[in-house]
mmCIF file as Biopython writes it, N, C-alpha, C and O atoms, coordinates in Angstrom:
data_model
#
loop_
_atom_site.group_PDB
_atom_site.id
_atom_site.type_symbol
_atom_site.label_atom_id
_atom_site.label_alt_id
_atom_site.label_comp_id
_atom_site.label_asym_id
_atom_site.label_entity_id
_atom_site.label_seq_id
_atom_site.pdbx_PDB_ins_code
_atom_site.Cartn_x
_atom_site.Cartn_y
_atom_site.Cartn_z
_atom_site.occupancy
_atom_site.B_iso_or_equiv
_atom_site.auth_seq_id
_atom_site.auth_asym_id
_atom_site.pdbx_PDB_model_num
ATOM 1   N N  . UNK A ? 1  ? -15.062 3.540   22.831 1.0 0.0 1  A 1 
ATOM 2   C CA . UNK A ? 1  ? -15.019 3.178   21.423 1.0 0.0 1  A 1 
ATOM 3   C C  . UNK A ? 1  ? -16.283 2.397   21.076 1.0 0.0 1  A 1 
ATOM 4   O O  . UNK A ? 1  ? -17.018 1.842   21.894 1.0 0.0 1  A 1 
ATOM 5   N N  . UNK A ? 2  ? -16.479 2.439   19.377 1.0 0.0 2  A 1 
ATOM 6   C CA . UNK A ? 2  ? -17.710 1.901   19.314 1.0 0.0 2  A 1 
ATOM 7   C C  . UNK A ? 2  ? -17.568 0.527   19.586 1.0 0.0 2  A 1 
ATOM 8   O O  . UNK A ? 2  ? -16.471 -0.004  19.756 1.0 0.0 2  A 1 
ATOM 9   N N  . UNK A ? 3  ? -18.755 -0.125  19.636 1.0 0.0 3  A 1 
ATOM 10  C CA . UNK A ? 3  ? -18.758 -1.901  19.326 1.0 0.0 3  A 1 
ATOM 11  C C  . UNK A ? 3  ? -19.730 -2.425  18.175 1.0 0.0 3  A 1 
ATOM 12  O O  . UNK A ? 3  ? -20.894 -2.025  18.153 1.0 0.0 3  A 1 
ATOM 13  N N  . UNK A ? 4  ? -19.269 -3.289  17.251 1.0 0.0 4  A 1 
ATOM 14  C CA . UNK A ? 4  ? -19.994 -4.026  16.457 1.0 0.0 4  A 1 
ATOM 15  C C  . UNK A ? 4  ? -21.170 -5.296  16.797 1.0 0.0 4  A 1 
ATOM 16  O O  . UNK A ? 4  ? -20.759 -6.280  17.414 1.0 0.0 4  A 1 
ATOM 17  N N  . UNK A ? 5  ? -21.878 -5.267  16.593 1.0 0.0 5  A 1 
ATOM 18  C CA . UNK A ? 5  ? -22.338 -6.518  16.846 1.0 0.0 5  A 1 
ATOM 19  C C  . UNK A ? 5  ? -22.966 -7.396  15.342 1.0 0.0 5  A 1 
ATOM 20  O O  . UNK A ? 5  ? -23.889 -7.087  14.589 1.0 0.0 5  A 1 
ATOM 21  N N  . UNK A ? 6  ? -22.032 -8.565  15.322 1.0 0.0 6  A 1 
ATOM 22  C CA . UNK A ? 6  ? -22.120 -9.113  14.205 1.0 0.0 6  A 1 
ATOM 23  C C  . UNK A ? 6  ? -23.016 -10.404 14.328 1.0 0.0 6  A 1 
ATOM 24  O O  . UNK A ? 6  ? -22.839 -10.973 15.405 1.0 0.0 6  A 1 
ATOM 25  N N  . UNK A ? 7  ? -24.171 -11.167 13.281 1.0 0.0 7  A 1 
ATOM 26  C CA . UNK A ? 7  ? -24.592 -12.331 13.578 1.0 0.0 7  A 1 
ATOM 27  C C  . UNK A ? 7  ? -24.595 -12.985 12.575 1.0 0.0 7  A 1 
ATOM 28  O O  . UNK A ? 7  ? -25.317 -12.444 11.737 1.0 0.0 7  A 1 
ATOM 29  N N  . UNK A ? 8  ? -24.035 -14.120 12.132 1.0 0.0 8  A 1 
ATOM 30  C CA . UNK A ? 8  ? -23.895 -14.940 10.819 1.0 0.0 8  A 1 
ATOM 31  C C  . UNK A ? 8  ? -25.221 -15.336 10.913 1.0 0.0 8  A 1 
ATOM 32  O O  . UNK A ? 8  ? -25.616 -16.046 11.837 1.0 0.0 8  A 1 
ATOM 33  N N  . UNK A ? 9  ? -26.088 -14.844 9.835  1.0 0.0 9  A 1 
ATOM 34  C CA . UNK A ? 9  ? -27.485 -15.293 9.203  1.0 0.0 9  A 1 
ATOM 35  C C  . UNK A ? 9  ? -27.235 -16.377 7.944  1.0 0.0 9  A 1 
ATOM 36  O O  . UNK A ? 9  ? -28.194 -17.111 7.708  1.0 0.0 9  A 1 
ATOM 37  N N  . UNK A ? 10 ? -26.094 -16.536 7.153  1.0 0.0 10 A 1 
ATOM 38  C CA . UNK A ? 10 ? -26.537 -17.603 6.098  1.0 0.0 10 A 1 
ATOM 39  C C  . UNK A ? 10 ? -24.933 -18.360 6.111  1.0 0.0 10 A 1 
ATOM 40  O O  . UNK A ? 10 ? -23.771 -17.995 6.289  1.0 0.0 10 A 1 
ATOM 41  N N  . UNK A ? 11 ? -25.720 -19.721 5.786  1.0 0.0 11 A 1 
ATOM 42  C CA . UNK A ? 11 ? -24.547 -20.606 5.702  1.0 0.0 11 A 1 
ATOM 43  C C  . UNK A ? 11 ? -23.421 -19.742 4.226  1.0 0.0 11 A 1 
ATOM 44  O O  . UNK A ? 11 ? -23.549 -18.802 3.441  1.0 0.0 11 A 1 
ATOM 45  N N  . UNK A ? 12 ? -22.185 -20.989 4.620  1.0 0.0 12 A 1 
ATOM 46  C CA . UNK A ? 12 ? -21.158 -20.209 4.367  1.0 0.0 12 A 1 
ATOM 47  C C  . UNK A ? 12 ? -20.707 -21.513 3.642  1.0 0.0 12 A 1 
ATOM 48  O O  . UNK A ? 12 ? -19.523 -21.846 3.701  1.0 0.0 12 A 1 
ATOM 49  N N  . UNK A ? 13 ? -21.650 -22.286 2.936  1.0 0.0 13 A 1 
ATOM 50  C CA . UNK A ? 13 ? -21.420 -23.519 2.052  1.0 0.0 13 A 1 
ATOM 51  C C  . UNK A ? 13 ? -21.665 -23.271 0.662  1.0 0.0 13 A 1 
ATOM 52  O O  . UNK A ? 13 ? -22.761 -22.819 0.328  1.0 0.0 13 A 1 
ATOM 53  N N  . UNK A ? 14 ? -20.559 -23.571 -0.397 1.0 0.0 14 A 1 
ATOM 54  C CA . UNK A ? 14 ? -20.911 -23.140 -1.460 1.0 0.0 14 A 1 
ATOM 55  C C  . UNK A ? 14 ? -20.120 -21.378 -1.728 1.0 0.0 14 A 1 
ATOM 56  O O  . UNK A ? 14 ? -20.386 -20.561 -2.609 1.0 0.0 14 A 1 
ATOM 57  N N  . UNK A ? 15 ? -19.680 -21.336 -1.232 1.0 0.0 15 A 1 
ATOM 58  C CA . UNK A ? 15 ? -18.587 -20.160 -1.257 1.0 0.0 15 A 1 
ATOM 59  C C  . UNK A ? 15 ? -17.357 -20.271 -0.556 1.0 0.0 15 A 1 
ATOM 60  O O  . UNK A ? 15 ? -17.129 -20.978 0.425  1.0 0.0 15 A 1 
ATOM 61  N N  . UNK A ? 16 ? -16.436 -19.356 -1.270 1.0 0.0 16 A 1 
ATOM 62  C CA . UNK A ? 16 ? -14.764 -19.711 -1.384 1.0 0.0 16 A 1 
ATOM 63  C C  . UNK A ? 16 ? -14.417 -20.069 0.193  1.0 0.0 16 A 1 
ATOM 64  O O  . UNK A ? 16 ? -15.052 -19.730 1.192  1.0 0.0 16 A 1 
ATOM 65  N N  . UNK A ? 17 ? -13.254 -20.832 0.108  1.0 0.0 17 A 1 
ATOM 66  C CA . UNK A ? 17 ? -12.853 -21.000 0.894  1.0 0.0 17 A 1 
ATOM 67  C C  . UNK A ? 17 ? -12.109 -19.679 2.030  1.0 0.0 17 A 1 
ATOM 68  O O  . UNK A ? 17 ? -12.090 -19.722 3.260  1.0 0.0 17 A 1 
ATOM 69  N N  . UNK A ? 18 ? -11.616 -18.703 1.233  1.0 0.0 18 A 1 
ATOM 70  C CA . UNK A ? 18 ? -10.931 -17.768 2.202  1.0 0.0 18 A 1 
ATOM 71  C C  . UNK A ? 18 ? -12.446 -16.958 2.752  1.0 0.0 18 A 1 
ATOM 72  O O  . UNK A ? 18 ? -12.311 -16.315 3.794  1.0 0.0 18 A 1 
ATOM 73  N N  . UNK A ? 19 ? -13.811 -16.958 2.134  1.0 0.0 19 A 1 
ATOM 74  C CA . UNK A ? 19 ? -14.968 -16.305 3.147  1.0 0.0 19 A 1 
ATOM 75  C C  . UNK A ? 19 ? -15.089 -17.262 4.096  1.0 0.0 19 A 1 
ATOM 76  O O  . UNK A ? 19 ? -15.416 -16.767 5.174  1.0 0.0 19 A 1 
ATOM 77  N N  . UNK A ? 20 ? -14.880 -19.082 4.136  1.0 0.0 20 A 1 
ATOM 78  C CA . UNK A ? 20 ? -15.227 -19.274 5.414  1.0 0.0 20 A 1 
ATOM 79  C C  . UNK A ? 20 ? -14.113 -19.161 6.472  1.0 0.0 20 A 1 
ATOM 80  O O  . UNK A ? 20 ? -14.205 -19.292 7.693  1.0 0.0 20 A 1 
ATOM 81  N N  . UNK A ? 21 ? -13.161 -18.918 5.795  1.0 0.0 21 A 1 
ATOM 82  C CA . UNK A ? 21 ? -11.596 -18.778 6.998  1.0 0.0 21 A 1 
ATOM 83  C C  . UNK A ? 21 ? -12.350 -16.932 7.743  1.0 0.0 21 A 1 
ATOM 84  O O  . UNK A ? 21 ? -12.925 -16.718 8.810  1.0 0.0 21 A 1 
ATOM 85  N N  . UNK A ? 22 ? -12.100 -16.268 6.961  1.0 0.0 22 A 1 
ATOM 86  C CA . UNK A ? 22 ? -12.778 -14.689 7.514  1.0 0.0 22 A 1 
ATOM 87  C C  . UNK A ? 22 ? -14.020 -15.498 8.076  1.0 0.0 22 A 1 
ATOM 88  O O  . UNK A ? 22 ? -13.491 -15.602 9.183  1.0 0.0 22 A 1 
ATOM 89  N N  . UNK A ? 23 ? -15.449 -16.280 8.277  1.0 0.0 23 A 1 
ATOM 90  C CA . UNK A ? 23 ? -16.237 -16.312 9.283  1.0 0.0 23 A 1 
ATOM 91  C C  . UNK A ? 23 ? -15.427 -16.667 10.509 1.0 0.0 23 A 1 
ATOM 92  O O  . UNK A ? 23 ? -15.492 -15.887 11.460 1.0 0.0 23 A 1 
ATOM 93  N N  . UNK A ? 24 ? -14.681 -17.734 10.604 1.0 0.0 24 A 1 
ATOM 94  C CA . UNK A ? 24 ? -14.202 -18.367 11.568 1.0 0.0 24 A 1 
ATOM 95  C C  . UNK A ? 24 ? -12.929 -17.320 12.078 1.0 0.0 24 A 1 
ATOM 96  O O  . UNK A ? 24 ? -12.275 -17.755 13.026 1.0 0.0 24 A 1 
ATOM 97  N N  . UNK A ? 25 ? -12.576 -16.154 11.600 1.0 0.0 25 A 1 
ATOM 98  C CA . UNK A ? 25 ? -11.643 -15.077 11.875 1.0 0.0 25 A 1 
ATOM 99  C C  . UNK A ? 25 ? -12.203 -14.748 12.992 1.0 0.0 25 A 1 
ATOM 100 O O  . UNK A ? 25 ? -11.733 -14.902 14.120 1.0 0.0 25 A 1 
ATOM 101 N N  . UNK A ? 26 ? -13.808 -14.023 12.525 1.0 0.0 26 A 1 
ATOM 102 C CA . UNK A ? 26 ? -14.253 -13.616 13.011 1.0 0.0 26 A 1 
ATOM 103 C C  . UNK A ? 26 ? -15.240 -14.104 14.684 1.0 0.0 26 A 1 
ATOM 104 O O  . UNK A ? 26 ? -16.059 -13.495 15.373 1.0 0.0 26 A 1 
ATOM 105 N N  . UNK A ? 27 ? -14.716 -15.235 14.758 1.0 0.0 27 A 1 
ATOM 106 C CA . UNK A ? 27 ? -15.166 -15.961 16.012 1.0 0.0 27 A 1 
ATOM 107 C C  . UNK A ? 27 ? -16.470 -16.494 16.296 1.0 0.0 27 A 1 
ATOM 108 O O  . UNK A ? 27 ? -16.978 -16.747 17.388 1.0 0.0 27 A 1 
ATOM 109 N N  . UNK A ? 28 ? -17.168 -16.692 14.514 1.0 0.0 28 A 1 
ATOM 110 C CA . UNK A ? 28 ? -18.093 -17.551 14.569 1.0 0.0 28 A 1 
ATOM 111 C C  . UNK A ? 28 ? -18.406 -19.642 15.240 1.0 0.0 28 A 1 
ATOM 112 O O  . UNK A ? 28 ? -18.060 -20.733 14.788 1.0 0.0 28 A 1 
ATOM 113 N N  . UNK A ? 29 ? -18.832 -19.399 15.890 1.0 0.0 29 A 1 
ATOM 114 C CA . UNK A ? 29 ? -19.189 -21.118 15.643 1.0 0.0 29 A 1 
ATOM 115 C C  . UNK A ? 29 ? -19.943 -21.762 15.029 1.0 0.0 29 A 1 
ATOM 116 O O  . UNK A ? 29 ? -19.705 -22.852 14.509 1.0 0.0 29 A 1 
ATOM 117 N N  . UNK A ? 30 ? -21.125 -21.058 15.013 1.0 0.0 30 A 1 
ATOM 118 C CA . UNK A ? 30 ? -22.302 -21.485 14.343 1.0 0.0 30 A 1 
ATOM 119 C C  . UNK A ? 30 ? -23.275 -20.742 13.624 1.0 0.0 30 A 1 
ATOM 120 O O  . UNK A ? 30 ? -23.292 -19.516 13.729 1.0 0.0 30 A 1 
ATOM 121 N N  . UNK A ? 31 ? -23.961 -21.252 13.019 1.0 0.0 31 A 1 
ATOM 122 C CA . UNK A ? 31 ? -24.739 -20.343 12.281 1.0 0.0 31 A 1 
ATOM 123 C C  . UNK A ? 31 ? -25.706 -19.590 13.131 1.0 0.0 31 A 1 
ATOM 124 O O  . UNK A ? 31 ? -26.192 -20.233 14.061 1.0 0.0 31 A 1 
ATOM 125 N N  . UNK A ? 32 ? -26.105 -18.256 12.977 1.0 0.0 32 A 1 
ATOM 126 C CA . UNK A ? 32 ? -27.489 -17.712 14.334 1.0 0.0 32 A 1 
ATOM 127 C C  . UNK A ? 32 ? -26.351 -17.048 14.859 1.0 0.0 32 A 1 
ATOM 128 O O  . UNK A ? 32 ? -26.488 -15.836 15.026 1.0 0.0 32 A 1 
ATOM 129 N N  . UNK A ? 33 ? -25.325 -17.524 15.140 1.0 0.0 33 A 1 
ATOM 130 C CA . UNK A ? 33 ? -24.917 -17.086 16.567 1.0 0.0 33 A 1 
ATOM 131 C C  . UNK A ? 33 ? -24.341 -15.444 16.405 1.0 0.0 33 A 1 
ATOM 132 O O  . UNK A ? 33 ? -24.165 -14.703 15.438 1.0 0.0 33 A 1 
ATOM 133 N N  . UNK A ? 34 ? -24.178 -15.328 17.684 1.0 0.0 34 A 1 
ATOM 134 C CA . UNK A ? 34 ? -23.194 -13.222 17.409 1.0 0.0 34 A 1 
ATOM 135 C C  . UNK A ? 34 ? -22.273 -13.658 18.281 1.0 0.0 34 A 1 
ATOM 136 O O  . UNK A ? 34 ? -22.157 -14.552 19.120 1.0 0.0 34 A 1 
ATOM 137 N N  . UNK A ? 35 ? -21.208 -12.131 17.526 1.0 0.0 35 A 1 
ATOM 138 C CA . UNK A ? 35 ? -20.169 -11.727 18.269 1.0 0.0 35 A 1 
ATOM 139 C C  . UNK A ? 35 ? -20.282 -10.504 18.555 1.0 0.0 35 A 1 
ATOM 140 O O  . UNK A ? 35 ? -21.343 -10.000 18.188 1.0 0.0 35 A 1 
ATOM 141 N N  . UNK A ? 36 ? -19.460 -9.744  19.159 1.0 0.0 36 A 1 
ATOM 142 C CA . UNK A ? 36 ? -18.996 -8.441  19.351 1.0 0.0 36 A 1 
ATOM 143 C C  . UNK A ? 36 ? -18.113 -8.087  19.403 1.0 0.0 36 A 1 
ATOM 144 O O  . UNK A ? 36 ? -17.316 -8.707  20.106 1.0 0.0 36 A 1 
ATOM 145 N N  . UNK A ? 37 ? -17.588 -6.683  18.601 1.0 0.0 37 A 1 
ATOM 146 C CA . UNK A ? 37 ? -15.763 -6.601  18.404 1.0 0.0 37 A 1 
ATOM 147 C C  . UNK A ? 37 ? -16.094 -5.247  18.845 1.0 0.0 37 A 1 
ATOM 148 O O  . UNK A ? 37 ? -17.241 -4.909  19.135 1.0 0.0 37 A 1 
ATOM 149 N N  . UNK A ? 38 ? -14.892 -4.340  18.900 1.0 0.0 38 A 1 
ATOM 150 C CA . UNK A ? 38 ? -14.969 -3.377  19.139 1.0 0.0 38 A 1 
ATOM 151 C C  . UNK A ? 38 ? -14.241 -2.677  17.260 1.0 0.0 38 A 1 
ATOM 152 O O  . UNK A ? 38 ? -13.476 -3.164  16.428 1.0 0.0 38 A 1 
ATOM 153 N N  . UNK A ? 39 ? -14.877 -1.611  17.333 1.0 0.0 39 A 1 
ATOM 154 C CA . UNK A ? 39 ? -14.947 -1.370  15.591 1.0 0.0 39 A 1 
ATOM 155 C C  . UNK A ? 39 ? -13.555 -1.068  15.238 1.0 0.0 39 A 1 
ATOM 156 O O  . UNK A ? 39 ? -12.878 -0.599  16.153 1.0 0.0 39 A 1 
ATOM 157 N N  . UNK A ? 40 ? -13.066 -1.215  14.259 1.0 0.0 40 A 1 
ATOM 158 C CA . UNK A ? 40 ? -11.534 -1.112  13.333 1.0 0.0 40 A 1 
ATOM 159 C C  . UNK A ? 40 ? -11.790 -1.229  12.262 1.0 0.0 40 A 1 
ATOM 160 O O  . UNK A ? 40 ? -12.741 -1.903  11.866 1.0 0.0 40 A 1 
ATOM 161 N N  . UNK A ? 41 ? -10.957 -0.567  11.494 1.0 0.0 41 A 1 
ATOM 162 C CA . UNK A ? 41 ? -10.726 -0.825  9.846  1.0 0.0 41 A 1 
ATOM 163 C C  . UNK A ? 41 ? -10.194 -2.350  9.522  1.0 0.0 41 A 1 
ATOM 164 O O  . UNK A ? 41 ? -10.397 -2.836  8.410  1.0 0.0 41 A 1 
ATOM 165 N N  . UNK A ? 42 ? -9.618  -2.956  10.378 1.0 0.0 42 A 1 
ATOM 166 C CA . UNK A ? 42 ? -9.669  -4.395  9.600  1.0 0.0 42 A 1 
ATOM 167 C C  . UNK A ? 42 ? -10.550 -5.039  9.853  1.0 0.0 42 A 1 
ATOM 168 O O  . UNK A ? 42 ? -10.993 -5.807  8.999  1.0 0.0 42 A 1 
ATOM 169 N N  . UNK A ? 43 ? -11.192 -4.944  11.286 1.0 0.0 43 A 1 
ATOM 170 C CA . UNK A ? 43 ? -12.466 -5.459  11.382 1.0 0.0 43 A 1 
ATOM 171 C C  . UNK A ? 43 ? -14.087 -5.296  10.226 1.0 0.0 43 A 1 
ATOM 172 O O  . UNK A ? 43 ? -14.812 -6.234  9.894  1.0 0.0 43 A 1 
ATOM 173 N N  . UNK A ? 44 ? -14.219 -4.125  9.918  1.0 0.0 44 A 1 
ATOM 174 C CA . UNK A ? 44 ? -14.975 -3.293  8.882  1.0 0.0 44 A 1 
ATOM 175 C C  . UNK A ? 44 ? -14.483 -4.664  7.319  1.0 0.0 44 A 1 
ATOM 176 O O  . UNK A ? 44 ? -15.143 -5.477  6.673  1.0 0.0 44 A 1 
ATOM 177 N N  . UNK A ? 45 ? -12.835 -4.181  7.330  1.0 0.0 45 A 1 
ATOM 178 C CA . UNK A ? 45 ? -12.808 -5.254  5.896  1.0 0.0 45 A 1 
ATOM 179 C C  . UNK A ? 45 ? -13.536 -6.169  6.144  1.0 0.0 45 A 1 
ATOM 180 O O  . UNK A ? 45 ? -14.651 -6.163  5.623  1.0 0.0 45 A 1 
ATOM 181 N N  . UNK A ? 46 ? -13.159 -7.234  6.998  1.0 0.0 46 A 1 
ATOM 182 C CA . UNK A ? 46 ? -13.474 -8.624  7.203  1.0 0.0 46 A 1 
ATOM 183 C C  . UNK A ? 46 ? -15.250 -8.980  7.291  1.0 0.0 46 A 1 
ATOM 184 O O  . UNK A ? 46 ? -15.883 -10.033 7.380  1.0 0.0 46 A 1 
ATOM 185 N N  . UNK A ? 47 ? -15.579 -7.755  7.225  1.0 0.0 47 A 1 
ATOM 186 C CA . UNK A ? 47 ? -17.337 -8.110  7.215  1.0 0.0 47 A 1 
ATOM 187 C C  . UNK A ? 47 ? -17.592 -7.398  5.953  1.0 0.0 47 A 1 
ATOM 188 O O  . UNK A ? 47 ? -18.673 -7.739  5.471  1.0 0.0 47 A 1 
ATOM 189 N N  . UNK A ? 48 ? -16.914 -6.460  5.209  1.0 0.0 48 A 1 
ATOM 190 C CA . UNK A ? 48 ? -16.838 -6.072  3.737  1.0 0.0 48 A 1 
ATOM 191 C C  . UNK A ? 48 ? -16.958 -8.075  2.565  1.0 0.0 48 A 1 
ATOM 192 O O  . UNK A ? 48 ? -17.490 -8.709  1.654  1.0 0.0 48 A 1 
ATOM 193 N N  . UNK A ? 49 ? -16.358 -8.059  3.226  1.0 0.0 49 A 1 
ATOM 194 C CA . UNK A ? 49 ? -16.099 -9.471  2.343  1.0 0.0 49 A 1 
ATOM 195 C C  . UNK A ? 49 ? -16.799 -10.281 2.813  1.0 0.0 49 A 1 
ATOM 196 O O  . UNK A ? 49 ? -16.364 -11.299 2.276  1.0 0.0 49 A 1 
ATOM 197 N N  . UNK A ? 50 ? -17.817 -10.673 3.622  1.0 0.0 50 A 1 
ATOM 198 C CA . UNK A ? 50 ? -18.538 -11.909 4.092  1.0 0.0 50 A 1 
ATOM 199 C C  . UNK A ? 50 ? -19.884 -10.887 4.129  1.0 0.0 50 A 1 
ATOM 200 O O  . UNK A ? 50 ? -20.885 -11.358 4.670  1.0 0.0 50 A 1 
ATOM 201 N N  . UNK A ? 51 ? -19.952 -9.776  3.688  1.0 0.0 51 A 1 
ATOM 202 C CA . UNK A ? 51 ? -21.046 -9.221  3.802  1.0 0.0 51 A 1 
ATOM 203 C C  . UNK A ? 51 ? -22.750 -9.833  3.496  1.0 0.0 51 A 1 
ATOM 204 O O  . UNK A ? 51 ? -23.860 -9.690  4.008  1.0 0.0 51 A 1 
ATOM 205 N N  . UNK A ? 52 ? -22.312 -10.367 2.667  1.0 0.0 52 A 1 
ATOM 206 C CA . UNK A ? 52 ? -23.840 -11.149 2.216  1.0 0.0 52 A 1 
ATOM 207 C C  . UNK A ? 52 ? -23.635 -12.626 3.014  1.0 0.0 52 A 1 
ATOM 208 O O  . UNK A ? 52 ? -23.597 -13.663 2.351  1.0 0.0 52 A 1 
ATOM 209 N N  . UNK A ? 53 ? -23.522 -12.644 4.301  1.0 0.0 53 A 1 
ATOM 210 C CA . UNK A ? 53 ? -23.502 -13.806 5.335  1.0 0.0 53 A 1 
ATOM 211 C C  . UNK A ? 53 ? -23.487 -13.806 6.528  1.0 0.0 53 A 1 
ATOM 212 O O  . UNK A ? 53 ? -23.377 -14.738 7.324  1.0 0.0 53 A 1 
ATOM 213 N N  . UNK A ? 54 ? -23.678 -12.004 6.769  1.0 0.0 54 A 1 
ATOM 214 C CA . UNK A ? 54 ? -24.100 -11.452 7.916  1.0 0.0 54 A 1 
ATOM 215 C C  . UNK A ? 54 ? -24.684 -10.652 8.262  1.0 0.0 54 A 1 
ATOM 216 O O  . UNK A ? 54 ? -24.955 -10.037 7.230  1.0 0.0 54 A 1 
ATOM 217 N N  . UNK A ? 55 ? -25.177 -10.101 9.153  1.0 0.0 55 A 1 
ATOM 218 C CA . UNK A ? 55 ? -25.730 -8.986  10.088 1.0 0.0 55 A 1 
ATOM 219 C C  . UNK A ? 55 ? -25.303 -8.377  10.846 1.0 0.0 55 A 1 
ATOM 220 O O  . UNK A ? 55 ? -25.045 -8.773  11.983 1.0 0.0 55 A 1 
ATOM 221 N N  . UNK A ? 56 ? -25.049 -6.854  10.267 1.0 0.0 56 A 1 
ATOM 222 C CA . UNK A ? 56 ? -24.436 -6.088  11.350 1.0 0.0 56 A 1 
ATOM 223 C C  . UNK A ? 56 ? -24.968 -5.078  11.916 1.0 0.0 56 A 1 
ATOM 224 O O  . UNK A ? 56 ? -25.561 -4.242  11.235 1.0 0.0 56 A 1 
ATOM 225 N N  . UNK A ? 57 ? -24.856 -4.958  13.300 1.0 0.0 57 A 1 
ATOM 226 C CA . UNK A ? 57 ? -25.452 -3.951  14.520 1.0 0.0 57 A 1 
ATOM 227 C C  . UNK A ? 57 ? -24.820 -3.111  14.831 1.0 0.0 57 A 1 
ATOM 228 O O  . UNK A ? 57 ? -23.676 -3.508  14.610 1.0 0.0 57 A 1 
ATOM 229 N N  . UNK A ? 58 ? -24.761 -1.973  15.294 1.0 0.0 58 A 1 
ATOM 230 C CA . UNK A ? 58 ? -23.607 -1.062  15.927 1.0 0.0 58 A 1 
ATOM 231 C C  . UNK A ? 58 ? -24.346 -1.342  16.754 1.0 0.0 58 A 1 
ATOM 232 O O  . UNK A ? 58 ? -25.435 -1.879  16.551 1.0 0.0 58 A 1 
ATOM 233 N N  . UNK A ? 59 ? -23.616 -0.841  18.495 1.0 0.0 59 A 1 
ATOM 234 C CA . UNK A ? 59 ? -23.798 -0.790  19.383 1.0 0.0 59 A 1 
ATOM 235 C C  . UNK A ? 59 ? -23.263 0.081   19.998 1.0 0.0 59 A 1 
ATOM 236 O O  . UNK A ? 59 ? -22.053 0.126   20.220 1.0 0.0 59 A 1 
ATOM 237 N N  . UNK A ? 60 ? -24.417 1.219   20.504 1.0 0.0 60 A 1 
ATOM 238 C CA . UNK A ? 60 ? -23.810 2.574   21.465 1.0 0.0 60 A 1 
ATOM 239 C C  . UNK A ? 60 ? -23.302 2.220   22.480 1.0 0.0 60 A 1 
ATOM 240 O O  . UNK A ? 60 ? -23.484 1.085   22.921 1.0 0.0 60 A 1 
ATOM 241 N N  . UNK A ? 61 ? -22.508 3.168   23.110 1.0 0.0 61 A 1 
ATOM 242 C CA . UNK A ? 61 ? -21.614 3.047   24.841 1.0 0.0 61 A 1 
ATOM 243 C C  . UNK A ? 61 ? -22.697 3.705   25.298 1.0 0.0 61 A 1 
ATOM 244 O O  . UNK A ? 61 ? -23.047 4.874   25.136 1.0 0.0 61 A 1 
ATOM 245 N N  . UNK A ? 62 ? -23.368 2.477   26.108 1.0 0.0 62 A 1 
ATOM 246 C CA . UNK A ? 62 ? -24.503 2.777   27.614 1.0 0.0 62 A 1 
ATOM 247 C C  . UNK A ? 62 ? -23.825 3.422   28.268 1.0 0.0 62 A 1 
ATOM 248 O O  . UNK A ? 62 ? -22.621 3.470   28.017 1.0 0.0 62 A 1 
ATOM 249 N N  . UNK A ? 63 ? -24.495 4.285   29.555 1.0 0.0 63 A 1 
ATOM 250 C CA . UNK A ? 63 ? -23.732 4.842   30.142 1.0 0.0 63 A 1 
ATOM 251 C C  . UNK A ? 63 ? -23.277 3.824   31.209 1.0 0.0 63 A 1 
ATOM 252 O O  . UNK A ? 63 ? -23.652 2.665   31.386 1.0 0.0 63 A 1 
ATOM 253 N N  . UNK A ? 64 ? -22.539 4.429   31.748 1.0 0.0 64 A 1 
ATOM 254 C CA . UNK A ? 64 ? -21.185 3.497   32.907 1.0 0.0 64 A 1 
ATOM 255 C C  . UNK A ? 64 ? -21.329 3.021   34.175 1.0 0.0 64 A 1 
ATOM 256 O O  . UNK A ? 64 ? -20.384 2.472   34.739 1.0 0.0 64 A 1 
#
């Protein structure tokens, strides 16, 4: 399956409270930093809505 790779590029101050609950959903700590999920439709929402506060990567399956 695919994988996402997500990196919060802009603070998340000054916007609603339920976008910073979805950063911290999403297993941010800090600003800069990445995660990686493996891709889903609720996952997809949850960066639909914080979209302008992140960066997103796909990431191919290397081989094994």
């Amino acid at each position: 399956m695919a994988k996402i790779e997500i990196t919060w590029v802009k603070s998340s101050i000054g916007y609603k409270e339920d976008q910073r609950r979805t950063i911290k959903a999403l297993g941010f700590k800090r600003l800069n930093g990445s995660v990686i999920h493996e891709d889903s439709a609720v996952l997809r929402g949850m960066i639909n809505k914080v979209r302008h506060l992140v960066k997103i990567e796909e990431k191919t399956d290397e081989a094994r």
